[in-house]
Backbone atoms as SQL, in Angstrom:
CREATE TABLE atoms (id INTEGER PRIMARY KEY, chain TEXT, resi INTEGER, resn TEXT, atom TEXT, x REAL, y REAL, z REAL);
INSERT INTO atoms VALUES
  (1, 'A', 1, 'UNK', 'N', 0.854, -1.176, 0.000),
  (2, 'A', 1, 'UNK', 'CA', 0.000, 0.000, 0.000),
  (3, 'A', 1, 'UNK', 'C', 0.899, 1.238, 0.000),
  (4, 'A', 2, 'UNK', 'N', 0.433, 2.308, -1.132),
  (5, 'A', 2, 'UNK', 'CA', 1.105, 3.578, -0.699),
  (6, 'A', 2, 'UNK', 'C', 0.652, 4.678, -0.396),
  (7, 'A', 3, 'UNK', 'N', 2.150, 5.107, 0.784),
  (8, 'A', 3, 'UNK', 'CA', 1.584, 6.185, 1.662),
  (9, 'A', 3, 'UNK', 'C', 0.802, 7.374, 0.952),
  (10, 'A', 4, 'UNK', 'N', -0.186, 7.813, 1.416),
  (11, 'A', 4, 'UNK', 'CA', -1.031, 9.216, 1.190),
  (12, 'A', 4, 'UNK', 'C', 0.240, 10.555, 1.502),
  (13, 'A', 5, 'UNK', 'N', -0.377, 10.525, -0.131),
  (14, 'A', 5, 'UNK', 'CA', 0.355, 12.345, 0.347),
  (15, 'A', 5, 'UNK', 'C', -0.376, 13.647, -0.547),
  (16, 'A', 6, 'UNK', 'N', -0.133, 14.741, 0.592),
  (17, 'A', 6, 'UNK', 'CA', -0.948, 15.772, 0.755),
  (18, 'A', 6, 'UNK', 'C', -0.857, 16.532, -0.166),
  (19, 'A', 7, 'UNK', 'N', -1.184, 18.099, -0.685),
  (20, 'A', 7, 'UNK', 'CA', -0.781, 19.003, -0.830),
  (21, 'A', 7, 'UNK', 'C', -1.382, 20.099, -0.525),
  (22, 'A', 8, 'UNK', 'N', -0.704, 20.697, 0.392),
  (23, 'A', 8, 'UNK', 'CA', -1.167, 22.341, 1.070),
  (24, 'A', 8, 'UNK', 'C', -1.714, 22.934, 0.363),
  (25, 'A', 9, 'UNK', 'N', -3.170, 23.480, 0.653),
  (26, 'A', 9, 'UNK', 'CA', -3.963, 24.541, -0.056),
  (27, 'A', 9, 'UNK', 'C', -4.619, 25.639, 1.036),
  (28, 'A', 10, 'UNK', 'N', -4.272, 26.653, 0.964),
  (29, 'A', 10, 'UNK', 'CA', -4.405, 27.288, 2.276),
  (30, 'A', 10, 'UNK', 'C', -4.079, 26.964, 3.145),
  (31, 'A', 11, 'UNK', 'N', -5.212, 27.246, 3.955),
  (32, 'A', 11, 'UNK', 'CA', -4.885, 26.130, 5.665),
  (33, 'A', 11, 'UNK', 'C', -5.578, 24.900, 5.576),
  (34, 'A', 12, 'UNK', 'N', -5.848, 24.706, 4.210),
  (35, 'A', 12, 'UNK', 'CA', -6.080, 22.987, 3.853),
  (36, 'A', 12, 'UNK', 'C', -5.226, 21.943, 3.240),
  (37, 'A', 13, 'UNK', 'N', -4.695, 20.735, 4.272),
  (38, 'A', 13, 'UNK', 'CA', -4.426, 19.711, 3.050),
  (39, 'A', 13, 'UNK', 'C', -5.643, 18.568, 2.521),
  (40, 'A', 14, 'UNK', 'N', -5.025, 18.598, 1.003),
  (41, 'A', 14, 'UNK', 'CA', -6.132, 18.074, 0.500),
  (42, 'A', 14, 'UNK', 'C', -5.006, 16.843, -0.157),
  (43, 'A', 15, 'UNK', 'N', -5.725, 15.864, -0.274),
  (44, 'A', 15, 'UNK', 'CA', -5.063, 14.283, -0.831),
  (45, 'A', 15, 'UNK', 'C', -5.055, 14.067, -2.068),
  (46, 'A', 16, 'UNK', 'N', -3.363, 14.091, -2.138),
  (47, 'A', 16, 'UNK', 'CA', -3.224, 13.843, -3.536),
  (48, 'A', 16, 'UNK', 'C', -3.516, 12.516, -4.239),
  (49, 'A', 17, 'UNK', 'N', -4.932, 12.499, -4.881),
  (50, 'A', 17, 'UNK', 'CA', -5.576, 11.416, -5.384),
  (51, 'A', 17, 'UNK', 'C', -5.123, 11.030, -6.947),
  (52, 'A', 18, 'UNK', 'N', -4.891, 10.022, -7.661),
  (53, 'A', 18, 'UNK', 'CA', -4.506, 9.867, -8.321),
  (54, 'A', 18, 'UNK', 'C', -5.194, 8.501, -9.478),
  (55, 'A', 19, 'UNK', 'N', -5.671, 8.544, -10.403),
  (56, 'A', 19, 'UNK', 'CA', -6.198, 7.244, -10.486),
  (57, 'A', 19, 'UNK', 'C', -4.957, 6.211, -11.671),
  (58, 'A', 20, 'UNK', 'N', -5.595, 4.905, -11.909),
  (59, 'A', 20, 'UNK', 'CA', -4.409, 3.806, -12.051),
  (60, 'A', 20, 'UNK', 'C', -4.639, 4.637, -13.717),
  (61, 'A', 21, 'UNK', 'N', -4.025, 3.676, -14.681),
  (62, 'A', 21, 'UNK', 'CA', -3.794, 4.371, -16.546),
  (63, 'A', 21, 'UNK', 'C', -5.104, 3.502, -16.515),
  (64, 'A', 22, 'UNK', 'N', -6.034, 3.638, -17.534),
  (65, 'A', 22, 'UNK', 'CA', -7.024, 3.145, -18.224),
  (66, 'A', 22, 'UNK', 'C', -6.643, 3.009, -19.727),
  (67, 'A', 23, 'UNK', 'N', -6.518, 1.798, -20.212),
  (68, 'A', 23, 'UNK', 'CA', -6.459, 1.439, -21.777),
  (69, 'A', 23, 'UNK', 'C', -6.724, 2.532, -22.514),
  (70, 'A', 24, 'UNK', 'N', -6.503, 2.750, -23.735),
  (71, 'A', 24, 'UNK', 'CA', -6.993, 3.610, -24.539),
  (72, 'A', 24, 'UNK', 'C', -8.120, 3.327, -25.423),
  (73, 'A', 25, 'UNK', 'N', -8.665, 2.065, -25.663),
  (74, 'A', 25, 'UNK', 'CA', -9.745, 1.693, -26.549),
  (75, 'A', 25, 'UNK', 'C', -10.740, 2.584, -26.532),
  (76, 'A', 26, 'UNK', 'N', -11.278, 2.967, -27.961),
  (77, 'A', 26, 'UNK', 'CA', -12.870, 3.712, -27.900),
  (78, 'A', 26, 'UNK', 'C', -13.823, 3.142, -27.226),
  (79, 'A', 27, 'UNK', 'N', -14.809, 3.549, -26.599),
  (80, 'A', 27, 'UNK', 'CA', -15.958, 3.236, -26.333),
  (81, 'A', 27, 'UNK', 'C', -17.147, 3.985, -27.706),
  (82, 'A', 28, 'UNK', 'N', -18.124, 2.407, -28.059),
  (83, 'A', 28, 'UNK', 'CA', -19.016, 3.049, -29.045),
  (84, 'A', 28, 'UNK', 'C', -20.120, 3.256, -28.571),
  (85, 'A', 29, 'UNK', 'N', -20.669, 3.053, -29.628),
  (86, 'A', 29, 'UNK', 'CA', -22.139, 3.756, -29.154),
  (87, 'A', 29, 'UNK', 'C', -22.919, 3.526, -28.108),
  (88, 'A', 30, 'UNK', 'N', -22.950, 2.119, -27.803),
  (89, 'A', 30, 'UNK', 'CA', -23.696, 1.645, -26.551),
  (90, 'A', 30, 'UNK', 'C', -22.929, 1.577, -25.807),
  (91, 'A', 31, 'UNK', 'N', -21.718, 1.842, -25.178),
  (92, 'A', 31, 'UNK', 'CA', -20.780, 2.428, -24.123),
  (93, 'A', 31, 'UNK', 'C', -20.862, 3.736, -23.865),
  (94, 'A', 32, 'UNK', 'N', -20.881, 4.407, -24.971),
  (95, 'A', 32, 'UNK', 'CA', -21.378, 5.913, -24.508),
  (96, 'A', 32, 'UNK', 'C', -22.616, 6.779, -24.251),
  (97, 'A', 33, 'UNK', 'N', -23.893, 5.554, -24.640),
  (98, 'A', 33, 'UNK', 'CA', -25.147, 5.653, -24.085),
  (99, 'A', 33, 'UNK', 'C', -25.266, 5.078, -22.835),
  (100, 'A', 34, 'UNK', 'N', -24.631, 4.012, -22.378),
  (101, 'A', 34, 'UNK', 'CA', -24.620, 3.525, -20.761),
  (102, 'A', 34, 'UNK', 'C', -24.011, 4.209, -19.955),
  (103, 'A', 35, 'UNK', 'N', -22.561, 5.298, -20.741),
  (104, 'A', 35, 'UNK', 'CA', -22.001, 6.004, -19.394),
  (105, 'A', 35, 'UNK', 'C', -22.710, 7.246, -19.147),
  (106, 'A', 36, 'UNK', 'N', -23.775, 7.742, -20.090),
  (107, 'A', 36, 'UNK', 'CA', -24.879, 8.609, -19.660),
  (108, 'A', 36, 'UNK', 'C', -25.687, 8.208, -19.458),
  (109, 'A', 37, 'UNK', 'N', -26.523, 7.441, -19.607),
  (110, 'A', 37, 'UNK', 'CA', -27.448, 7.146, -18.996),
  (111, 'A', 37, 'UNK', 'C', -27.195, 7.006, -17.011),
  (112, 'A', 38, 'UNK', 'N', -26.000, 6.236, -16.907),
  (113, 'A', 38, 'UNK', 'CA', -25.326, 6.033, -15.397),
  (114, 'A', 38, 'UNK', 'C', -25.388, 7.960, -14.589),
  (115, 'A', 39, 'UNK', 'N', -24.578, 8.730, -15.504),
  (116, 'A', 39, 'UNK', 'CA', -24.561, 9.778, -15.007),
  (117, 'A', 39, 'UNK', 'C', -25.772, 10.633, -14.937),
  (118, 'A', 40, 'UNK', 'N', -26.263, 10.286, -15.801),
  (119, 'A', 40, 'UNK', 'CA', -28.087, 11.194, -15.199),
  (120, 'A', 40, 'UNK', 'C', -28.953, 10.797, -14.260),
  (121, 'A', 41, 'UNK', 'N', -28.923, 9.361, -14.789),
  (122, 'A', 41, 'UNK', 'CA', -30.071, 8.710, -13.940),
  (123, 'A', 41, 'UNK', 'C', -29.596, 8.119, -12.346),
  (124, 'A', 42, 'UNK', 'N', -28.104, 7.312, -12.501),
  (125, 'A', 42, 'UNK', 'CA', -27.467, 7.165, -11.609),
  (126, 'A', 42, 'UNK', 'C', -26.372, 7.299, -11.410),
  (127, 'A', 43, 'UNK', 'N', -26.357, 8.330, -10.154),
  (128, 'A', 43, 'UNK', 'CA', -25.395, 9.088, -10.111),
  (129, 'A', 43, 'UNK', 'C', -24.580, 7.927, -8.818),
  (130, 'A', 44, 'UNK', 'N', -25.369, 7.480, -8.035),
  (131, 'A', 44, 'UNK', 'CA', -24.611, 7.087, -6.907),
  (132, 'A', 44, 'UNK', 'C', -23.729, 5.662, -7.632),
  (133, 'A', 45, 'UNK', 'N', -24.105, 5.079, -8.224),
  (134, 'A', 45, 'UNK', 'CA', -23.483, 3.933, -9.038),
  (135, 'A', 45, 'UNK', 'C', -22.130, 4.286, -9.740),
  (136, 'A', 46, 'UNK', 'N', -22.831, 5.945, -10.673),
  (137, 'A', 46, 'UNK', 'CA', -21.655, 6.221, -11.406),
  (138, 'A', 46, 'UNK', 'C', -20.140, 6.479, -10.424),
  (139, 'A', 47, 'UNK', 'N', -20.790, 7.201, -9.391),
  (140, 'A', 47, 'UNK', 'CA', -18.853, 7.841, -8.279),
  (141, 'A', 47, 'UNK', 'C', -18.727, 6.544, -8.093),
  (142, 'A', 48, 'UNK', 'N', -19.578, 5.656, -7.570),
  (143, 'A', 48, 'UNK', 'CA', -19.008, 4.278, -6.882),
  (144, 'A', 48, 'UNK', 'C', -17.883, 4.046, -8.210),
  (145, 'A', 49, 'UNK', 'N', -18.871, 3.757, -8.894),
  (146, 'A', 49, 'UNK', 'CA', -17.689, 3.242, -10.688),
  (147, 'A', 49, 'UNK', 'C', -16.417, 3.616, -10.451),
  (148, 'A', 50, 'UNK', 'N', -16.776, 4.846, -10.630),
  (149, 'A', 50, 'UNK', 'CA', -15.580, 5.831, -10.792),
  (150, 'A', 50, 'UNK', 'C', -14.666, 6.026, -9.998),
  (151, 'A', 51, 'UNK', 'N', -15.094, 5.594, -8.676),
  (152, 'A', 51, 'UNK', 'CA', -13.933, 5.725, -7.695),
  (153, 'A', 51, 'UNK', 'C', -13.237, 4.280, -6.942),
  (154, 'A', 52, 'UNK', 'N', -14.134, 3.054, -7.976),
  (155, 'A', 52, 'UNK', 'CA', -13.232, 1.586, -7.525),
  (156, 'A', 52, 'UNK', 'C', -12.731, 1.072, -9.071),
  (157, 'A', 53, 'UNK', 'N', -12.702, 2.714, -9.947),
  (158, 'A', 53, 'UNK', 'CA', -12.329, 2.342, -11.466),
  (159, 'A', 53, 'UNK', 'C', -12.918, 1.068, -11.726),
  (160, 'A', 54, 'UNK', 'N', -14.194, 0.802, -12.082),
  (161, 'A', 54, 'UNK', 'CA', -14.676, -0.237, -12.932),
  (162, 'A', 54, 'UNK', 'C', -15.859, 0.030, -13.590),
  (163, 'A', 55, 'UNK', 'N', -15.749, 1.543, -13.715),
  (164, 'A', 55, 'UNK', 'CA', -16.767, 2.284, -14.868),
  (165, 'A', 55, 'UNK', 'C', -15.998, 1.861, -16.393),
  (166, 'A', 56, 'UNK', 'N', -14.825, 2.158, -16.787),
  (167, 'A', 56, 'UNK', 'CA', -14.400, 1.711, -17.705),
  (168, 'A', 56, 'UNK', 'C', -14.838, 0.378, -18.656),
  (169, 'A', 57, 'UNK', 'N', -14.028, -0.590, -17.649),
  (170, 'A', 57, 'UNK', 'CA', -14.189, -1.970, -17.911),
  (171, 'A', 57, 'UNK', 'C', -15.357, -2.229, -18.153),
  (172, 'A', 58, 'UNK', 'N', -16.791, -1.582, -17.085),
  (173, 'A', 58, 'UNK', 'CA', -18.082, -1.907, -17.446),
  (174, 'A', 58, 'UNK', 'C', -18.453, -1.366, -19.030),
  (175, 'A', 59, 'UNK', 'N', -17.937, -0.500, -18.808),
  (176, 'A', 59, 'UNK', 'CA', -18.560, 0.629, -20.462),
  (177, 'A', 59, 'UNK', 'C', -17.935, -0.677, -21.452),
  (178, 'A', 60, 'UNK', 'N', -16.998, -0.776, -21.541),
  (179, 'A', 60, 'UNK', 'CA', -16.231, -1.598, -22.330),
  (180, 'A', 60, 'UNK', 'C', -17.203, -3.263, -22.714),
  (181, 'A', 61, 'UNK', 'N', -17.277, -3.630, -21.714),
  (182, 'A', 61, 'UNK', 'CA', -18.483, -5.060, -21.559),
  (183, 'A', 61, 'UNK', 'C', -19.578, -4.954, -22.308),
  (184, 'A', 62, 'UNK', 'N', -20.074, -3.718, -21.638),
  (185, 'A', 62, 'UNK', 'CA', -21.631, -3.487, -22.432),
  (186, 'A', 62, 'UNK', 'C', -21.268, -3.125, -24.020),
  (187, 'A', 63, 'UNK', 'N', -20.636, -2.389, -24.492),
  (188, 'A', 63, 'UNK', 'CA', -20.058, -2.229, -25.561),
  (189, 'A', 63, 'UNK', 'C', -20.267, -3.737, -26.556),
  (190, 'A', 64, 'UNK', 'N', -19.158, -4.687, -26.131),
  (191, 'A', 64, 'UNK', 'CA', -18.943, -5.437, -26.870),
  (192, 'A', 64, 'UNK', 'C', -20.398, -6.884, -26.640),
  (193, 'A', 65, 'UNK', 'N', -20.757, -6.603, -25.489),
  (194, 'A', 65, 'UNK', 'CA', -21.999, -7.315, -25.787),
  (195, 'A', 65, 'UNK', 'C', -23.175, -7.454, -25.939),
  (196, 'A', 66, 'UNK', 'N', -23.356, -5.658, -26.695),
  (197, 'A', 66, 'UNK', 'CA', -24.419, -5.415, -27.021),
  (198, 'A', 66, 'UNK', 'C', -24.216, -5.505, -28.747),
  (199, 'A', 67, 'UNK', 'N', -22.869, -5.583, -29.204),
  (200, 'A', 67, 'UNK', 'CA', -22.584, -5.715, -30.372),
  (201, 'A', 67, 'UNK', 'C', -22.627, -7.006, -30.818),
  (202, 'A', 68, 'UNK', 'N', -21.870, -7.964, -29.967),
  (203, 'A', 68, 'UNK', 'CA', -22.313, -9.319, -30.148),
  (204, 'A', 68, 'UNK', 'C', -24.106, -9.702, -30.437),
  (205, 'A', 69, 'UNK', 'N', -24.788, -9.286, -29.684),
  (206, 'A', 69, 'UNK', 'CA', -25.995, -9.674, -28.920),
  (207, 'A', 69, 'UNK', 'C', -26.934, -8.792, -30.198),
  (208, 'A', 70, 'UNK', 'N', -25.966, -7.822, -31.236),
  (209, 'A', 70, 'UNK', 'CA', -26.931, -7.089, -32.441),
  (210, 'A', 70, 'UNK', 'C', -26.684, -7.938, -33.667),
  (211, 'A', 71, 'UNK', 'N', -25.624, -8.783, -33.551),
  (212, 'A', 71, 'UNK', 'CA', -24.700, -9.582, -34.681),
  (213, 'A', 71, 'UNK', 'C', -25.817, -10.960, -34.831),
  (214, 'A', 72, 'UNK', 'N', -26.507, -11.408, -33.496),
  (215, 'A', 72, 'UNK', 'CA', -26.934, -12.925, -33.349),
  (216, 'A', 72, 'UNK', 'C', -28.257, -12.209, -33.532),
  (217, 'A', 73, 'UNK', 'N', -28.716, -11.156, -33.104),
  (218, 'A', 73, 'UNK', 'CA', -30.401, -11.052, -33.191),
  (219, 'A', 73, 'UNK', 'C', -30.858, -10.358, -34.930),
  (220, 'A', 74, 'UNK', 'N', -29.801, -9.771, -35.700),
  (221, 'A', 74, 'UNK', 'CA', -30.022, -9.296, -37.252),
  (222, 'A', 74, 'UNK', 'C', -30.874, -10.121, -37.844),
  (223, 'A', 75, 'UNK', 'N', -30.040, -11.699, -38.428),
  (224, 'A', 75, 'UNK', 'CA', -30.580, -12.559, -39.121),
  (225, 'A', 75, 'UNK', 'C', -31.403, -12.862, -38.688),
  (226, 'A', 76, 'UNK', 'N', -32.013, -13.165, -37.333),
  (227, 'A', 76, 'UNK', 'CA', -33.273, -14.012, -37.353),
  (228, 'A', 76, 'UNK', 'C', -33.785, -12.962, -37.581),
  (229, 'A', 77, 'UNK', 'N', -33.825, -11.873, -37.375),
  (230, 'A', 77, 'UNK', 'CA', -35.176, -10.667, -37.439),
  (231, 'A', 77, 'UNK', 'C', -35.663, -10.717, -39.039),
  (232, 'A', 78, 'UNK', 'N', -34.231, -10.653, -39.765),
  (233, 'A', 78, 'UNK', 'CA', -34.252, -10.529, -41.215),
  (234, 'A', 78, 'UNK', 'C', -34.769, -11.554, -41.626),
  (235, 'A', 79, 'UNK', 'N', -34.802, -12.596, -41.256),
  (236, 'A', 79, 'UNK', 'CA', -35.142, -13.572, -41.292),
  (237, 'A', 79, 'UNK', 'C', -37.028, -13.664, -41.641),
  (238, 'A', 80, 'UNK', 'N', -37.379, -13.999, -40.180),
  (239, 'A', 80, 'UNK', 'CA', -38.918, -13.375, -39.704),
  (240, 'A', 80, 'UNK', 'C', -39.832, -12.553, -40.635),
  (241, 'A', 81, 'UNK', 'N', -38.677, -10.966, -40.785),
  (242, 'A', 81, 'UNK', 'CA', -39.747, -10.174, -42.108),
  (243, 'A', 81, 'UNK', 'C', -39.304, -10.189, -43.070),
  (244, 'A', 82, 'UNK', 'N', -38.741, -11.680, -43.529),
  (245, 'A', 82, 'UNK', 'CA', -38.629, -11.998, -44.703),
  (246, 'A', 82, 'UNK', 'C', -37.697, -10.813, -45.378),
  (247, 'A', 83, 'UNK', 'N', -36.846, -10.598, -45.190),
  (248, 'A', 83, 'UNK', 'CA', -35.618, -9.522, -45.925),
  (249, 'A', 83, 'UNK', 'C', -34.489, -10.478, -46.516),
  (250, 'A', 84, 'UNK', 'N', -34.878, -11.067, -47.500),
  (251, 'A', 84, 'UNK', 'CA', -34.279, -12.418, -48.436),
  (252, 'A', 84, 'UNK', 'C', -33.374, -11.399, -49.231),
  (253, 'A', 85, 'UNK', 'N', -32.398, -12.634, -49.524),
  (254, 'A', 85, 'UNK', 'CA', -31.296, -12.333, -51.037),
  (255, 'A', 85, 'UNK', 'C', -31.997, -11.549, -52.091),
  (256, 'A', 86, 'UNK', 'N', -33.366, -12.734, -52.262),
  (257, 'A', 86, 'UNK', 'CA', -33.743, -12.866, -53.789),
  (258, 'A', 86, 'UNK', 'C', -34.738, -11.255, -53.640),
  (259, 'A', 87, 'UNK', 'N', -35.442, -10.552, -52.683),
  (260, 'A', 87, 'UNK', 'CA', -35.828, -9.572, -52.174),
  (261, 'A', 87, 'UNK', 'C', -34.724, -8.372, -52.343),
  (262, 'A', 88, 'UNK', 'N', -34.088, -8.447, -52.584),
  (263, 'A', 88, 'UNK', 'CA', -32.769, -7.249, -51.986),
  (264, 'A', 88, 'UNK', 'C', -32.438, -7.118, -53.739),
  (265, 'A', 89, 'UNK', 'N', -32.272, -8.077, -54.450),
  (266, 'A', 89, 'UNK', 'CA', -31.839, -7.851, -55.737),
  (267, 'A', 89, 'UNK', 'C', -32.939, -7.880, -56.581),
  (268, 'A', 90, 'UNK', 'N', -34.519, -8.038, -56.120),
  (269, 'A', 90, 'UNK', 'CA', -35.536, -7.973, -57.181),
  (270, 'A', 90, 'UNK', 'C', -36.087, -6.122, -56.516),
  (271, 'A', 91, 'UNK', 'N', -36.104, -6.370, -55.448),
  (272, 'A', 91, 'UNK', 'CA', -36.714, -4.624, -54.537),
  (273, 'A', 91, 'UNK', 'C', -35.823, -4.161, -53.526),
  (274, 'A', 92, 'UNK', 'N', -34.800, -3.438, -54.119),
  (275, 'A', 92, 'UNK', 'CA', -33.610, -3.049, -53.129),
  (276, 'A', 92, 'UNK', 'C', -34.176, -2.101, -51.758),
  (277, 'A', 93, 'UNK', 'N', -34.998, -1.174, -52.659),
  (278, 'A', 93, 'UNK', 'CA', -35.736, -0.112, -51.101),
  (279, 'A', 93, 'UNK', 'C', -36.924, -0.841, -50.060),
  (280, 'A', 94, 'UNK', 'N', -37.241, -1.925, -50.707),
  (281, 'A', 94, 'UNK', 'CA', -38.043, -2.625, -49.628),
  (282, 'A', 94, 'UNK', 'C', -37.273, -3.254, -48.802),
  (283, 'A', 95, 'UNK', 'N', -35.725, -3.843, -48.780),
  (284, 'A', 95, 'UNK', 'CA', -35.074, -4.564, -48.816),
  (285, 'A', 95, 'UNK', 'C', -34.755, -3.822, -47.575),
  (286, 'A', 96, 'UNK', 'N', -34.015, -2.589, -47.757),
  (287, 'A', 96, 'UNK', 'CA', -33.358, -1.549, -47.141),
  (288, 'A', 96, 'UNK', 'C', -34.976, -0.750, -45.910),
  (289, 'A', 97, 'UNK', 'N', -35.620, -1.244, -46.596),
  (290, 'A', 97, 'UNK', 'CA', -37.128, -0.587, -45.575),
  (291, 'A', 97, 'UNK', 'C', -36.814, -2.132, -44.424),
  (292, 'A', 98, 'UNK', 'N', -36.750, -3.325, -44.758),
  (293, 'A', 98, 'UNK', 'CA', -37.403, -4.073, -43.413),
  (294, 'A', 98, 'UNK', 'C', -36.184, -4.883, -43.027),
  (295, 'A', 99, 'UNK', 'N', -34.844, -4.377, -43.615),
  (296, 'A', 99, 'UNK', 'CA', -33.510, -3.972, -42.748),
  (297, 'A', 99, 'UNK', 'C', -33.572, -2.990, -41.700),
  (298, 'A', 100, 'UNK', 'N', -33.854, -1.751, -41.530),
  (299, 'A', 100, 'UNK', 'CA', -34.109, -0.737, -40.898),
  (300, 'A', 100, 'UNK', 'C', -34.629, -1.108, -40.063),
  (301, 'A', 101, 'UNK', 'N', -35.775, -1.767, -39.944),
  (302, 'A', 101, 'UNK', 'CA', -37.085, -2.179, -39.193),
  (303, 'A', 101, 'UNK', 'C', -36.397, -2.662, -38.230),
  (304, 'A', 102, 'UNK', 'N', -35.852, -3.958, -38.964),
  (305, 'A', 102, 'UNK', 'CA', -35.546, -5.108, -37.594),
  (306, 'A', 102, 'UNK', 'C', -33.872, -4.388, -37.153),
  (307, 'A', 103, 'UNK', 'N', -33.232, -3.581, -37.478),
  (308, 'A', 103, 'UNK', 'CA', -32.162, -2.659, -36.714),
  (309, 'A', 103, 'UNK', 'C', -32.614, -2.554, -35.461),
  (310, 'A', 104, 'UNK', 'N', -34.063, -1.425, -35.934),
  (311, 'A', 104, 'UNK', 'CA', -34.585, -0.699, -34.798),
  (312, 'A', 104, 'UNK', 'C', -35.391, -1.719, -33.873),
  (313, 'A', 105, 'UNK', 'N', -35.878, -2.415, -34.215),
  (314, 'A', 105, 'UNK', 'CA', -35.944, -3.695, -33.207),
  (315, 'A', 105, 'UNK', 'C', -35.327, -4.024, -32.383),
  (316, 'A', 106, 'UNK', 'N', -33.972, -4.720, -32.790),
  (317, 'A', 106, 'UNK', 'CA', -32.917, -5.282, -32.505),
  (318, 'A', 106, 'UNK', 'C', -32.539, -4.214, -31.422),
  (319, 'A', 107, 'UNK', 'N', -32.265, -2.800, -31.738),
  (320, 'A', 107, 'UNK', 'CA', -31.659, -1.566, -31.139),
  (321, 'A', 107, 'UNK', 'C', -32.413, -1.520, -29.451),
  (322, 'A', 108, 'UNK', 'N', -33.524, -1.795, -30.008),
  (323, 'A', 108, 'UNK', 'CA', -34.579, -0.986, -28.803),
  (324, 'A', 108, 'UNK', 'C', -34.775, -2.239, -27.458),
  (325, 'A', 109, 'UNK', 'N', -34.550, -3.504, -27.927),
  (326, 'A', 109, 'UNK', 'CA', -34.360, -4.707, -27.045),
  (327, 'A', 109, 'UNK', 'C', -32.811, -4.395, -26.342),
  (328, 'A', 110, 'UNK', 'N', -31.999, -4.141, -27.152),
  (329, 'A', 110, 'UNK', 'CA', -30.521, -3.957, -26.800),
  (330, 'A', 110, 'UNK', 'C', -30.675, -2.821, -25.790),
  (331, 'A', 111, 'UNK', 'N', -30.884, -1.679, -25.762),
  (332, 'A', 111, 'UNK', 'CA', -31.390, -0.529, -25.220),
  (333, 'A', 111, 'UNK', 'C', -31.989, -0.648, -23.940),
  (334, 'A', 112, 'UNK', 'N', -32.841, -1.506, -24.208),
  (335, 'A', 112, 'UNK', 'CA', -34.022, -1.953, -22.437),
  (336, 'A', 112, 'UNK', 'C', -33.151, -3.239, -22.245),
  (337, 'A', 113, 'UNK', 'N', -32.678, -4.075, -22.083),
  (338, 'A', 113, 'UNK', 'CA', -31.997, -5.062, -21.207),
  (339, 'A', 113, 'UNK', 'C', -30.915, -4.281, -21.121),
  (340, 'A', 114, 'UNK', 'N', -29.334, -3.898, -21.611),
  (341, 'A', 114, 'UNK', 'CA', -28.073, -3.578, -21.665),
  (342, 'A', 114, 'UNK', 'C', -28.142, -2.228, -21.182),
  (343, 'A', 115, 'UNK', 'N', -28.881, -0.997, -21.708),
  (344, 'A', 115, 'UNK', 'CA', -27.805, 0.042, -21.550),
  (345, 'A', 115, 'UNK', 'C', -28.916, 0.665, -20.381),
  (346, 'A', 116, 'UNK', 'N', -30.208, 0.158, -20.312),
  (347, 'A', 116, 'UNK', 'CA', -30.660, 1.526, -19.450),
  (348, 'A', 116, 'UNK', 'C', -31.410, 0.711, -18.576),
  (349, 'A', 117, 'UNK', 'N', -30.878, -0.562, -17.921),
  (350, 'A', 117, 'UNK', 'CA', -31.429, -1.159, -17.109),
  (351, 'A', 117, 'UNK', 'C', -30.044, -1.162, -15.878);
């Protein structure tokens, strides 16, 4: 363990706090919708995070397994409303209409279990 040390501010010492390096990886989209959502809605979760550093790592988790978890739920959706090969090269904008659809599907399930629960 290392010793605490101060630095004089007025007739205050205040503790020189310091936190460990954090990776450099981006956080995407659903990492940076969970670390706001944390800071608006919960704030007492977020300092906890933030001050046993495992806000990161969490952002990072949700990140990659909400990306996973958009990768496995696409096809079946596409699937379901029928958004076929033979669909995409006979009616490209219908194709691109009930792609969209099941995105926002996919998005809004990802959204209520992962980022804002």
């Amino acid at each position: 363990m290392t010793e605490m040390t101060y630095t004089k501010n007025g007739d205050y010492l205040i503790p020189d706090l310091k936190l460990s390096e954090v990776p450099e990886a981006s956080l995407g989209k659903y990492g940076r919708m969970r670390k706001k959502y944390l800071k608006e809605h919960r704030p007492i979760l977020w300092n906890n995070m933030i001050l046993s550093e495992t806000l990161y790592p969490h952002l990072l988790e949700i990140e990659q397994t909400a990306q996973n978890r958009l990768e496995q739920m696409m096809p079946k959706l596409a699937q379901a409303a029928g958004a076929t090969e033979s669909l995409k090269a006979s009616d490209p904008m219908k194709w691109v209409g009930l792609m969209n659809n099941c995105k926002a599907q996919a998005e809004e399930i990802i959204l209520r279990e992962l980022v804002f629960s």
